[in-house]
VOBA-1610 file (N, C-alpha, C; in pm, whole numbers, padded with zeros to 5 digits, always signed):
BEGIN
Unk+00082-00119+00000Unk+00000+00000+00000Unk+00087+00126+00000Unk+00179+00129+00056Unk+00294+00242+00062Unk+00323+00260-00072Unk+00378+00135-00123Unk+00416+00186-00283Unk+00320+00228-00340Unk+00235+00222-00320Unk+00140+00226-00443Unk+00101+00399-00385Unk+00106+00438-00255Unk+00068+00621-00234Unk+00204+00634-00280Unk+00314+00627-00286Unk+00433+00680-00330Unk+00480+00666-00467Unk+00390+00614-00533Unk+00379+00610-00680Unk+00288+00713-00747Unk+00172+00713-00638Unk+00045+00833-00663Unk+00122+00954-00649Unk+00192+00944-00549Unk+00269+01103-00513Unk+00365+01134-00640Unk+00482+01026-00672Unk+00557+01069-00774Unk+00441+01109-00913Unk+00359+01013-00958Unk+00292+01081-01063Unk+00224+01223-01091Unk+00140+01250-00974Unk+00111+01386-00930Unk+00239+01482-00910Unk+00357+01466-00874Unk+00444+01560-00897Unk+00509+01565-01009Unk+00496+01449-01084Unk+00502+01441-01226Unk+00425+01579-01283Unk+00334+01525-01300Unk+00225+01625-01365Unk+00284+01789-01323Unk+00285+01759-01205Unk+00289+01920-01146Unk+00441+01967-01211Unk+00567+01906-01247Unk+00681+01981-01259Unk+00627+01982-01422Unk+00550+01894-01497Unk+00572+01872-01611Unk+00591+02025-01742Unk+00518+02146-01613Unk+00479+02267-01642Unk+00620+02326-01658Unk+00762+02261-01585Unk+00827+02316-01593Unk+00928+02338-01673Unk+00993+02442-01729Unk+01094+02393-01875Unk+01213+02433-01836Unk+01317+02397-01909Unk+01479+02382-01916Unk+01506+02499-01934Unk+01595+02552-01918Unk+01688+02671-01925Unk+01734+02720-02064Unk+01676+02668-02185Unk+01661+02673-02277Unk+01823+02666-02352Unk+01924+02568-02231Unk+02077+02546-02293Unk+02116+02369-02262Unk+01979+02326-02284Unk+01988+02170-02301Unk+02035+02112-02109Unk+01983+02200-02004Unk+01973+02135-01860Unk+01861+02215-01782Unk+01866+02104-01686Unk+01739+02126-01631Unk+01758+02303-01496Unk+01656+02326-01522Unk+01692+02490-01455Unk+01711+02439-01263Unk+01797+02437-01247Unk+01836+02425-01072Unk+01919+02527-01061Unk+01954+02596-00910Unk+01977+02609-00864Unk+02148+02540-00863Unk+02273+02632-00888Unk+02376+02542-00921Unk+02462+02579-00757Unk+02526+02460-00656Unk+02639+02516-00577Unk+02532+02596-00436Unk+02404+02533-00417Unk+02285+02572-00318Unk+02232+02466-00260Unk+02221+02461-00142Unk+02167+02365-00080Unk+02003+02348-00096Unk+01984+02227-00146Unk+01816+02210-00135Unk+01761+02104+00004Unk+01696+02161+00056Unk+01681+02111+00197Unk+01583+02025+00266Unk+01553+01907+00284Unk+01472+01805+00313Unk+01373+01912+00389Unk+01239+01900+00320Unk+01138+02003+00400Unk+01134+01981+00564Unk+01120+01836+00576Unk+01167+01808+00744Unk+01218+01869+00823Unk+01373+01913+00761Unk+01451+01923+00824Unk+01494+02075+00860Unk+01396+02145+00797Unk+01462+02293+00771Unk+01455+02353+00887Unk+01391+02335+00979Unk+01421+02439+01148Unk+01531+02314+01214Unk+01588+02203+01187Unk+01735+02119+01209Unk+01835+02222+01210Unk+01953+02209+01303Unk+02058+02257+01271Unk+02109+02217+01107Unk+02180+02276+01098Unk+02267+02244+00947Unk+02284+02122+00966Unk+02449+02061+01063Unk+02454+01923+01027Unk+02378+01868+01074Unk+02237+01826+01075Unk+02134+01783+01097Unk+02011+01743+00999Unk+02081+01825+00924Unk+01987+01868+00782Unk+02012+01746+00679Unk+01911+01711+00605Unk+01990+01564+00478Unk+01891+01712+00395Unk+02010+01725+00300Unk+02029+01800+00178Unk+02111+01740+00056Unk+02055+01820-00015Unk+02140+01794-00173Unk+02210+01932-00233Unk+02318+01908-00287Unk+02387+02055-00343Unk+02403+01979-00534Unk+02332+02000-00611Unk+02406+01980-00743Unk+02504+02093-00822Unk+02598+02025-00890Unk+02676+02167-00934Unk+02677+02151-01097Unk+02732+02266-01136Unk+02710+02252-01271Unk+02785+02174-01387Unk+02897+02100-01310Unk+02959+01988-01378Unk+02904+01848-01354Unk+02822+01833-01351Unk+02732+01703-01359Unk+02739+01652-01218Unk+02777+01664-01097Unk+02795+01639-00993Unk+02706+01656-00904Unk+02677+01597-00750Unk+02599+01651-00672Unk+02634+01570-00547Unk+02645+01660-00400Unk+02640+01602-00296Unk+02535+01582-00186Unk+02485+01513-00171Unk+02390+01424-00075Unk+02433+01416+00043Unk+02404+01537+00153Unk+02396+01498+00299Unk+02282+01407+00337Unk+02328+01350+00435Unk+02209+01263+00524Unk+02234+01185+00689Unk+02151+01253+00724Unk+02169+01275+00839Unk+02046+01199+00937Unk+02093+01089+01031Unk+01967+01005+01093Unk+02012+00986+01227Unk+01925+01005+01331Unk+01984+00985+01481Unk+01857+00902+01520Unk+01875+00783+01529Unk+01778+00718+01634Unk+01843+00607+01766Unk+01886+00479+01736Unk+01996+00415+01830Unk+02153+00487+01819Unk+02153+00520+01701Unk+02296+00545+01663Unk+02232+00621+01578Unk+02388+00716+01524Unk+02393+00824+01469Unk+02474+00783+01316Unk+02400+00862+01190Unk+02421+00832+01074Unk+02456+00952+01008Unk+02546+00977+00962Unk+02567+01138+00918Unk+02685+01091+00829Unk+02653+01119+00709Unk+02746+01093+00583Unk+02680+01193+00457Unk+02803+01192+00357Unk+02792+01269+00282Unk+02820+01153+00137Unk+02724+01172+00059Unk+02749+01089-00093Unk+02806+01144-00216Unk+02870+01157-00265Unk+02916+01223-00384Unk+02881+01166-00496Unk+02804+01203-00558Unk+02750+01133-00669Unk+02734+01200-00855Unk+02771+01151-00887Unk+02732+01155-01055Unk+02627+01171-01108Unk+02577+01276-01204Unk+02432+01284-01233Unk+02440+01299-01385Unk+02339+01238-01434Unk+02262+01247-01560Unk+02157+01310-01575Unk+02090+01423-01666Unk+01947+01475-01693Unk+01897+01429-01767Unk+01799+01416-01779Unk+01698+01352-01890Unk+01595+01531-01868Unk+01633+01589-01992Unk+01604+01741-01929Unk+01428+01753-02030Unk+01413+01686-02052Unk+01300+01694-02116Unk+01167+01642-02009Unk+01217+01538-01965Unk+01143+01516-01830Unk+01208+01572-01699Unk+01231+01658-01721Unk+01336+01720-01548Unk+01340+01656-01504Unk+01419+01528-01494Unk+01481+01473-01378Unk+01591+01423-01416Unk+01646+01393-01248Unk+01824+01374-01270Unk+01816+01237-01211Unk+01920+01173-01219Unk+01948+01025-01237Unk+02121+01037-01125Unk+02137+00981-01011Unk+02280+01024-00959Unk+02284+00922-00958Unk+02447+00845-00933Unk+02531+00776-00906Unk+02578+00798-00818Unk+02639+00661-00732Unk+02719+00663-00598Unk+02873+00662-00707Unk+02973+00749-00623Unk+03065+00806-00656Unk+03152+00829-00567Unk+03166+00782-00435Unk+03206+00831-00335Unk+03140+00849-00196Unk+03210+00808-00094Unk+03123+00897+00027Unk+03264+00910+00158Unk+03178+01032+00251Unk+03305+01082+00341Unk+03149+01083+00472Unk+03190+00998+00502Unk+03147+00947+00674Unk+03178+01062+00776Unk+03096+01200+00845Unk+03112+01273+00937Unk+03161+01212+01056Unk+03223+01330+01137Unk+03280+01250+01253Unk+03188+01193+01358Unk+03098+01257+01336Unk+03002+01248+01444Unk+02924+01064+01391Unk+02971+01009+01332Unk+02838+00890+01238Unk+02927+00776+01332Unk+02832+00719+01414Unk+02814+00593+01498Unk+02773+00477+01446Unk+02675+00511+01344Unk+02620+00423+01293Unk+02705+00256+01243Unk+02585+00216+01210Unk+02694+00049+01162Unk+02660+00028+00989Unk+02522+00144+00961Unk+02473+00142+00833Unk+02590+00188+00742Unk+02619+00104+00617Unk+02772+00132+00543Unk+02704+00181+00357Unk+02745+00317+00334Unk+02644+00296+00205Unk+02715+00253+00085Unk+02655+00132-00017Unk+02658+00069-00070Unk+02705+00148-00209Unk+02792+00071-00266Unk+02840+00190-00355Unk+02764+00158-00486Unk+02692+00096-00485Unk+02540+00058-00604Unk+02413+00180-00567Unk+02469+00254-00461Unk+02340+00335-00445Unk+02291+00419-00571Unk+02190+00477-00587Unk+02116+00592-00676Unk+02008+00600-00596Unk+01982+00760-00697Unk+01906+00849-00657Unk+01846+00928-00785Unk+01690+00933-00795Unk+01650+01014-00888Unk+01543+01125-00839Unk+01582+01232-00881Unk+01506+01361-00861Unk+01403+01359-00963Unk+01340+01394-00944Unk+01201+01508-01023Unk+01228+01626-00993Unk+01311+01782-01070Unk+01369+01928-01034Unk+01268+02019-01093Unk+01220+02131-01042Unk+01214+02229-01081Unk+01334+02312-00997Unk+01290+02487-01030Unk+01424+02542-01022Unk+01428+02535-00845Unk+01289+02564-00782Unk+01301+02602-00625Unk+01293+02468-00548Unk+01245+02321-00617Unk+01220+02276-00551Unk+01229+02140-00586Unk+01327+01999-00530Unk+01349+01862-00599Unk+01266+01791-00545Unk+01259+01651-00587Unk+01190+01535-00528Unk+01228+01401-00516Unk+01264+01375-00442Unk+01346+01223-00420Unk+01209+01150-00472Unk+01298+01062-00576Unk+01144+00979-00619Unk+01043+00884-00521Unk+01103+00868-00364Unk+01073+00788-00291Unk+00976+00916-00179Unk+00962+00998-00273Unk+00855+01114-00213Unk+00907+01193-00078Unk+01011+01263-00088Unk+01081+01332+00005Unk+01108+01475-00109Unk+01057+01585-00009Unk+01072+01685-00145Unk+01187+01775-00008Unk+01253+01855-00142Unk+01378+01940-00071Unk+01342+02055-00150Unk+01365+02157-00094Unk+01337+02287-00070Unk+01455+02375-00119Unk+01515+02459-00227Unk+01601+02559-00212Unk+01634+02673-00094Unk+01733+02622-00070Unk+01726+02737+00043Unk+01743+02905+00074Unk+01774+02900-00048Unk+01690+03092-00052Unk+01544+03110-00107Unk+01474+03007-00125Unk+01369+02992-00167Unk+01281+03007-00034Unk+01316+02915+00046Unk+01235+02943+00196Unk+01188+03076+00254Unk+01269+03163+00197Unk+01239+03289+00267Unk+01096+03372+00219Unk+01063+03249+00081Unk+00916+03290-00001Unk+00804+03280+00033Unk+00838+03156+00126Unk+00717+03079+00171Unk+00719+03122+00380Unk+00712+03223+00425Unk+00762+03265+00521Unk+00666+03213+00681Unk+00531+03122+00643Unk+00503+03056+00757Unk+00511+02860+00696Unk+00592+02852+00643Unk+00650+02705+00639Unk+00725+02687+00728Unk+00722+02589+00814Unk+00804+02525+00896Unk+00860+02640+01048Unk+00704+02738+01034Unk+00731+02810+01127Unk+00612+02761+01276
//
């Protein structure tokens, strides 16, 4: 039943970015070298925060950050592809640098990916986690207040 609302959700945000268009230089319009911020997490301290930064050489880093028995705080470096006609990006595991603070025993798998659904203010982890630009927040000024 989960998959199936988290399939409803990705399609409906389907629809909803579908309005959105490319930068008219063959990529998808983001935000380049800016943190986009797990809506969750945005009154979190920083390292607290699981964010994404993409940059404009095909790259992007993936904080993520989990405290429940133990503490999980790592950073992914990953490789991205656009498919800019459907705004979304496609990452690759590429790397990762384990914070000092990460207790955890969870080890991430270097088969990981990750695909977005982007417009410019706002991404979507296809597993229905949306992240927020963070000069964008200041638009929406009783979110997460």
């Amino acid at each position: 039943m989960k998959k199936i609302i988290c399939i409803i959700m990705a399609i409906a945000f389907a629809v909803c970015f579908c309005a959105c268009s490319n930068n008219g230089n063959g990529q998808i319009e983001l935000v380049y070298n800016e943190k986009y911020i797990r809506t969750d997490d945005i009154d979190e301290p920083v390292s607290e925060q699981d964010y994404i930064i993409f940059y404009s050489d095909g790259t992007a880093d993936y904080h993520h950050f989990y405290r429940y028995y133990s503490t999980e705080s790592y950073t992914i470096h990953l490789i991205c592809e656009q498919v800019v006609e459907e705004n979304m990006m496609f990452c690759f595991f590429d790397g990762v640098d384990y914070d000092s603070i990460d207790t955890g025993d969870y080890k991430v798998y270097n088969t990981i990916t990750y695909e977005f659904m982007c417009s410019k203010n706002v991404v979507m982890k296809t597993n229905g986690n949306v992240y927020v630009l963070e000069s964008f927040i200041q638009n929406i000024p009783n979110f997460g207040s």
